[in-house]
C-alpha positions as CSV (number, residue, x, y, z in Angstrom):
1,X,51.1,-0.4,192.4
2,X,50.1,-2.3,189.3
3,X,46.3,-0.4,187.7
4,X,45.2,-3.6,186.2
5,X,42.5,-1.5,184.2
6,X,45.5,-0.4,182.1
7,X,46.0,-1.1,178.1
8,X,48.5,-0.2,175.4
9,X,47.7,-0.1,171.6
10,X,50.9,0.5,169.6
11,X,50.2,1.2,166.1
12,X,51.8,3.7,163.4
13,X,49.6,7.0,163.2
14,X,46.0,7.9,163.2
15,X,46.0,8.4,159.1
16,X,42.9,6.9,156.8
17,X,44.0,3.1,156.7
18,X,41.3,0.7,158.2
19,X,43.9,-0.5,160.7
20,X,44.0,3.1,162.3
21,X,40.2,3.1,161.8
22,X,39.9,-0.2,164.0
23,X,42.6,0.8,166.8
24,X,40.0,4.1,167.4
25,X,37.2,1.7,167.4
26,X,38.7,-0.8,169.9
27,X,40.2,1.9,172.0
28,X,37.3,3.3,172.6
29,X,35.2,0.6,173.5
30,X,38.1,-0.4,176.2
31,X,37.7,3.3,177.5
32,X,34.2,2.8,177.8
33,X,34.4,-0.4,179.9
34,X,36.5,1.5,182.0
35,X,39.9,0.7,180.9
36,X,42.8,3.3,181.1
37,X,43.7,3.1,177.3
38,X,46.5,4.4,176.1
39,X,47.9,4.7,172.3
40,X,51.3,4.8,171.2
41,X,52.0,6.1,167.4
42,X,55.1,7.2,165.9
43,X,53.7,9.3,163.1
44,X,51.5,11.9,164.6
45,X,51.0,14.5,162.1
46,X,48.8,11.8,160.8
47,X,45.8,12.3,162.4
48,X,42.6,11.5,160.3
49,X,40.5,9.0,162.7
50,X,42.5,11.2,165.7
51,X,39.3,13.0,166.2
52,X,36.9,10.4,166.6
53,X,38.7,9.0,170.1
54,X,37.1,9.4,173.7
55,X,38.8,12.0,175.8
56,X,39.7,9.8,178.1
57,X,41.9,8.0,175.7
58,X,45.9,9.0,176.4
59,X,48.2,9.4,173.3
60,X,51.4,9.1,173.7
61,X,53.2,10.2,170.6
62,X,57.2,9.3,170.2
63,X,58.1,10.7,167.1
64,X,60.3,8.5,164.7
65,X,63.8,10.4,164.1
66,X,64.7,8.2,161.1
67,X,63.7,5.7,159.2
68,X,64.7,2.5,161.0
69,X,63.3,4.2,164.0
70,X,65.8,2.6,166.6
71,X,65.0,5.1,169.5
72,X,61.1,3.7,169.5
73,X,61.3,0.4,171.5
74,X,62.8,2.1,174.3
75,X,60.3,4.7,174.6
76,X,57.8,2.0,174.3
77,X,60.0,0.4,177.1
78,X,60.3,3.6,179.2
79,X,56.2,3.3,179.2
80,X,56.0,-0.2,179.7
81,X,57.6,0.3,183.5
82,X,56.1,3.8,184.0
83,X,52.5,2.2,183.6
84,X,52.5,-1.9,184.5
85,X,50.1,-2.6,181.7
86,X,47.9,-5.4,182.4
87,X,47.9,-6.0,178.6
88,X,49.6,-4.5,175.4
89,X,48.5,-4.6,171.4
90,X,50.9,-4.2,168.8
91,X,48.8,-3.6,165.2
92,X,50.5,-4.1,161.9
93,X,54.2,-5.4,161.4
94,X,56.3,-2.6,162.3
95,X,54.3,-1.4,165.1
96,X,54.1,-4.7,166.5
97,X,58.2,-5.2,166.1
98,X,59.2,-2.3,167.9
99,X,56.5,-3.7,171.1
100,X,58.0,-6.8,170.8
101,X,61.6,-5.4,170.8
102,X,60.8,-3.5,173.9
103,X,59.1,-6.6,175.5
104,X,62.6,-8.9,175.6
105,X,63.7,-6.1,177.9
106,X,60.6,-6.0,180.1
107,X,60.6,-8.3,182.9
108,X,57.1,-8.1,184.3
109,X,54.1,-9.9,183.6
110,X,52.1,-8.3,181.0
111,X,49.8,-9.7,177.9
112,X,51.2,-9.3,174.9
113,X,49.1,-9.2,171.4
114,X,50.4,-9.4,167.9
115,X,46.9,-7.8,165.7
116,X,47.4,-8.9,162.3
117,X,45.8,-6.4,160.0
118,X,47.3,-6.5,156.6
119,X,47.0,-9.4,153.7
120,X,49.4,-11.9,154.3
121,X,50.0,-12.7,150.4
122,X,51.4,-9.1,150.2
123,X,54.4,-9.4,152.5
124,X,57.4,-10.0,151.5
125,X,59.5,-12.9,152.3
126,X,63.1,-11.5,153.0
127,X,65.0,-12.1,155.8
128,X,62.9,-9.3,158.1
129,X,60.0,-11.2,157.3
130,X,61.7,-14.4,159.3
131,X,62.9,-12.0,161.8
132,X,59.4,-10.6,162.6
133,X,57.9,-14.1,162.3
134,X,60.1,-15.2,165.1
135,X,59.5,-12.4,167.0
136,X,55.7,-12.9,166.9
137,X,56.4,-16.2,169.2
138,X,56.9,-13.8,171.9
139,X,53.2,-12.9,171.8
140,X,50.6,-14.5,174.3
141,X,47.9,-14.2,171.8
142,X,47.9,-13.0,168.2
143,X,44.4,-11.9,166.2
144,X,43.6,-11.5,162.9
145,X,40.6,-10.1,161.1
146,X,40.2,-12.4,158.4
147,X,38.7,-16.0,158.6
148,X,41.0,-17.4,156.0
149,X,44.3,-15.6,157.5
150,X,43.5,-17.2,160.5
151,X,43.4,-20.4,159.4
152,X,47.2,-19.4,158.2
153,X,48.5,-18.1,161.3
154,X,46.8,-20.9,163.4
155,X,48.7,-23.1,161.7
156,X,51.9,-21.3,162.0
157,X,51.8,-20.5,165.5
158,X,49.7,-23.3,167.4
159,X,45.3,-23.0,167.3
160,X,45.2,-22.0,171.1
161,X,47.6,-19.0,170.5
162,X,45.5,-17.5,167.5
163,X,42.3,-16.2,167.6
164,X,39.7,-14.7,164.9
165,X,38.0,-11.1,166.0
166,X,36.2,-9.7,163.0
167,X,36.3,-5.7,162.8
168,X,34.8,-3.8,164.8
169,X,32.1,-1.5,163.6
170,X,30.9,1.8,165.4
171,X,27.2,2.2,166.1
172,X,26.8,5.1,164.2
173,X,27.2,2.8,160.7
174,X,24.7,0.3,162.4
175,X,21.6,3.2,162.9
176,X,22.2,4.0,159.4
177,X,18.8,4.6,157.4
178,X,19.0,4.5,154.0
179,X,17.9,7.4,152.3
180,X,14.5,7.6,150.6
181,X,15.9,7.8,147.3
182,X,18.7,5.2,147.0
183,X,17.4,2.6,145.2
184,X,16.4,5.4,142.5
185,X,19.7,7.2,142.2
186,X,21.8,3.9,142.4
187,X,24.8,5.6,143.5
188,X,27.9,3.3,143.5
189,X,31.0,3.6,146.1
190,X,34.1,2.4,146.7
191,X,36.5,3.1,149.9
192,X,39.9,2.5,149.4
193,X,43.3,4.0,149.1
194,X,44.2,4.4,145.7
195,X,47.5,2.0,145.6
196,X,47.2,0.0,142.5
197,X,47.1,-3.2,144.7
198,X,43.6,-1.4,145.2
199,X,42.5,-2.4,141.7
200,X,41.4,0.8,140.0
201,X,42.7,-0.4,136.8
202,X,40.0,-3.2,136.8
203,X,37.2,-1.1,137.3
204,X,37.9,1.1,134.7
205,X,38.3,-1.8,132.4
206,X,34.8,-3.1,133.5
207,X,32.9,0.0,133.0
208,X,34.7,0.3,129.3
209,X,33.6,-3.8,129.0
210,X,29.8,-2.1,130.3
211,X,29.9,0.6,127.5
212,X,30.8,-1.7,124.5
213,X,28.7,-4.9,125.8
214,X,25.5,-2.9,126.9
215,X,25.8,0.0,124.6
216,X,24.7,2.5,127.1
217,X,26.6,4.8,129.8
218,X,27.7,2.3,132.5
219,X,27.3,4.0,136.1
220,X,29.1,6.6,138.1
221,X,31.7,5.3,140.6
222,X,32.3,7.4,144.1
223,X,35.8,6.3,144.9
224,X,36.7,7.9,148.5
225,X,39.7,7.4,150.1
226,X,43.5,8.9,149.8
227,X,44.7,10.0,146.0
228,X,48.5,8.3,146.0
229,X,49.7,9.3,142.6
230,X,51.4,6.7,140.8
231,X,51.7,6.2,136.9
232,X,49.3,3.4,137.1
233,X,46.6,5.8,138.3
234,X,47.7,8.3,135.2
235,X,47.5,5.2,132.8
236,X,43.4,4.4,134.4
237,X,42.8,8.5,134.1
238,X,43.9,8.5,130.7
239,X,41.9,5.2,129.5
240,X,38.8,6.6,131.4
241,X,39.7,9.7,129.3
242,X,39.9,7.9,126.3
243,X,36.5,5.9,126.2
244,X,34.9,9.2,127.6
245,X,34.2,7.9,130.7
246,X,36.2,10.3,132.9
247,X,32.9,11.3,134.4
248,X,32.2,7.6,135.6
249,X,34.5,7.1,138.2
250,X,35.5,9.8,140.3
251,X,38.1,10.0,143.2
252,X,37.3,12.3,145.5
253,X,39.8,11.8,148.3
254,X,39.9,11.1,151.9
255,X,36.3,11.3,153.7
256,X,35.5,11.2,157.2
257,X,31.7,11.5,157.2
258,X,31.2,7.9,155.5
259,X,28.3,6.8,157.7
260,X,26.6,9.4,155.6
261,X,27.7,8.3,152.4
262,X,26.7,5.2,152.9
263,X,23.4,6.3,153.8
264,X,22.7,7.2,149.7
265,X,24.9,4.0,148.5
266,X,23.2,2.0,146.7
267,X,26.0,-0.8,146.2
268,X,29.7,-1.1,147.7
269,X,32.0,-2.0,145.2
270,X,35.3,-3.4,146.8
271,X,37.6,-4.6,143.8
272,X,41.3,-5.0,145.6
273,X,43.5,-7.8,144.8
274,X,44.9,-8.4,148.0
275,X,43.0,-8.1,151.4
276,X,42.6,-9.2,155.3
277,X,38.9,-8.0,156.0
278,X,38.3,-4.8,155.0
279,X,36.9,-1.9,157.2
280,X,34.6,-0.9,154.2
281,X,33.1,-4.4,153.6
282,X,31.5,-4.3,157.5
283,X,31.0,-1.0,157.8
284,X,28.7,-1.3,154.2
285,X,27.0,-4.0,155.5
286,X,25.9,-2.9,158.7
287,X,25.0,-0.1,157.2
288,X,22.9,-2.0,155.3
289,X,24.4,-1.5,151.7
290,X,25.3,-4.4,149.9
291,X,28.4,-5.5,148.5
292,X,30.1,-6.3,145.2
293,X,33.0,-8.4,146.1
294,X,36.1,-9.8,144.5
295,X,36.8,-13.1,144.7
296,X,39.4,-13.3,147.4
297,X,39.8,-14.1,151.1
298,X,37.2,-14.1,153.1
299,X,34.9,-12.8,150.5
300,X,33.1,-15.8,149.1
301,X,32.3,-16.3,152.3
302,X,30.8,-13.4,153.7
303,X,28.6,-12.9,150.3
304,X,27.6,-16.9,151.1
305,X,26.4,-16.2,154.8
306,X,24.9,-12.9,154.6
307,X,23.3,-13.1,151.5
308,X,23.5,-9.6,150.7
309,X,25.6,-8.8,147.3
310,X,27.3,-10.8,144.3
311,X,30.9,-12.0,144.1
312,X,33.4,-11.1,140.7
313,X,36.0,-13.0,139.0
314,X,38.7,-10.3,140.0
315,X,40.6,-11.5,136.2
316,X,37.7,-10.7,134.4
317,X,36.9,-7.1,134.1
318,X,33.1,-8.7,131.7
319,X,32.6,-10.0,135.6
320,X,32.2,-6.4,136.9
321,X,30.3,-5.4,134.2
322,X,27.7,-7.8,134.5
323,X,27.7,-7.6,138.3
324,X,26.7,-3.6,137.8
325,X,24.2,-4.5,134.6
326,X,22.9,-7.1,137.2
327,X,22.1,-4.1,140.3
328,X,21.1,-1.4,137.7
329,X,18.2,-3.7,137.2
330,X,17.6,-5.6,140.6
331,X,13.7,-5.0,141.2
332,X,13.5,-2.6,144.7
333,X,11.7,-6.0,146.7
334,X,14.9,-7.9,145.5
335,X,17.3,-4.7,146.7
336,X,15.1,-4.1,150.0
337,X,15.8,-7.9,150.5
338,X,19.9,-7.6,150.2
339,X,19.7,-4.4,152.6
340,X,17.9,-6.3,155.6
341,X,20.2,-9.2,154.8
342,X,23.4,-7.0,155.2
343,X,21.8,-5.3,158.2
344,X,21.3,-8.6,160.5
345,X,24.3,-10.2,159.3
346,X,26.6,-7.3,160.8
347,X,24.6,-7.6,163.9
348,X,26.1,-10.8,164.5
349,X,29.8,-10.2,163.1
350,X,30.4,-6.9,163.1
351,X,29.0,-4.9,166.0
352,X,31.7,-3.2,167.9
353,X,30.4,-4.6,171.2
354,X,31.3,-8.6,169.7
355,X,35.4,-7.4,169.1
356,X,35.6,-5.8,172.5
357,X,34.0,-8.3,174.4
358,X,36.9,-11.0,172.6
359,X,39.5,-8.2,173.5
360,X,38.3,-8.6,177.1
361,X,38.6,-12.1,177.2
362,X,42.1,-12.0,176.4
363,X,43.1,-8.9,178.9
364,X,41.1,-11.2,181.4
365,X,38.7,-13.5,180.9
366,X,35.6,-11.0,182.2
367,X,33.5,-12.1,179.1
């Protein structure tokens, strides 16, 4: 007998990445409307959001033998029969390939959800691209996080297939208080992965741009999230070294506890050159931190509406600089200004209640 209370999310692993970040989010909000939510990931000795997921939540993990990963769609087919779901989520490309492989085999009547998550300027346009492109036909509905990606896909794919659901924030992040002592310490963050994509490079070049313009020690950068070597991050270490300012921006790895970071952050710096919506830009601003944005994507618009940071020219290093010089000497009215700004503008986009209720809508209408 078909449980229509039951979901699928397919996605890669449970590792740091804000996609993994929002399948945890969503999943558990399903689970707590009462859904039978299960997760499917292929990589499971990745396990950094892992323990933030309701008990109730089933994994299923099929571990991937070899690279191309050929054995995965059936497994994913094998559950597909084994549970009836009423509606299944495939999140990033290859995820969402191997769902959609298994679903030209499945012959019952099920939902099927392509979630885009990744910038679409960074894929590459080979002949798997056109393969997975196709492929995404299959799919009832497909969502994207970003405004301006969505425009994209809704032309590629028809308006009525493709909707917009912004991320999904926890309520821990929204309850955030910020600490007493915030706007006195200044303590700048950024959360990202340390790919060079990511944009490192840049803001070590804008806090050397800070120390020659202003003539005075620029200040510290917090960067959390994981440490992927690479000789561009070697180059950045050694520049930093250089202008001694290796004590100005520190990576400290993976985190888990940002909630409580953010608490003592007194702006977000998010500098990456390529980007959907990213995880740290809502969870900052509901937790009522403003923002430093580049200028890409959605981010002109979100520093437009809520009123709650500064954008930067992301090929002009003198643009970061000035955008710190600018916060270091914001007046506390002016900063106590951005931070209810941030706060009520998440309310509206970014509470995790908003995504799950559009999730609803497309496993069946209830909202």
């Amino acid at each position: 007998m078909l449980d229509n209370k039951n979901v699928l999310f397919v996605i890669d692993h449970f590792g740091s990445g804000g996609a993994q970040r929002q399948v945890v989010n969503l999943a558990n909000g399903l689970s707590n409307k009462g859904f039978n939510v299960h997760i499917v990931v292929y990589y499971p000795q990745y396990d950094h959001h892992r323990y933030a997921l309701r008990s109730e939540v089933v994994v299923h993990e099929l571990s991937k033998r070899t690279k191309l990963g050929i054995t995965v769609p059936f497994k994913i087919l094998y559950l597909l029969y084994n549970y009836r779901y009423k509606a299944v989520f495939g999140f990033l490309d290859t995820p969402s390939l191997y769902l959609e492989l298994a679903s030209l085999l499945y012959f019952h009547k099920t939902t099927l959800c392509y979630s885009e998550r990744s910038s679409l300027a960074l894929q590459k346009k080979g002949p798997g691209y056109f393969v997975k492109q196709n492929l995404h036909k299959l799919c009832d509905f497909i969502t994207s996080n970003s405004i301006a990606q969505t425009e994209v896909l809704a032309a590629r794919f028809g308006s009525v297939k493709v909707r917009y659901i912004a991320n999904a924030v926890p309520k821990v992040f929204h309850d955030v208080v910020k600490n007493s002592a915030t706007y006195s310490e200044k303590v700048f963050a950024v959360f990202s992965h340390t790919t060079p994509f990511k944009n490192f490079s840049y803001v070590v070049d804008s806090l050397i741009d800070y120390k020659i313009r202003f003539k005075s020690e620029p200040p510290v950068i917090n960067w959390y999230g994981h440490i992927y070597e690479s000789s561009e991050l070697n180059i950045a270490r050694e520049k930093l070294l250089h202008n001694g300012l290796q004590d100005n921006l520190i990576f400290h790895g993976p985190v888990s506890n940002v909630e409580t970071i953010l608490s003592k952050v007194f702006f977000l710096l998010h500098p990456s050159r390529f980007e959907s919506s990213a995880n740290a830009v809502a969870e900052a601003l509901s937790a009522g931190t403003p923002v430093i944005l580049g200028n890409i994507n959605d981010h002109p618009i979100i520093v437009k509406e809520s009123g709650s940071g500064f954008l930067v020219d992301l090929s002009n290093p003198s643009s970061l600089a000035n955008a710190l010089n600018v916060a270091l000497n914001i007046s506390e009215e002016e900063y106590d200004n951005l931070c209810r700004n941030a706060k009520l503008y998440s309310s509206y986009n970014y509470a995790d209640e908003v995504a799950v209720c559009k999730y609803l809508d497309i496993i069946n209408n209830e909202c």
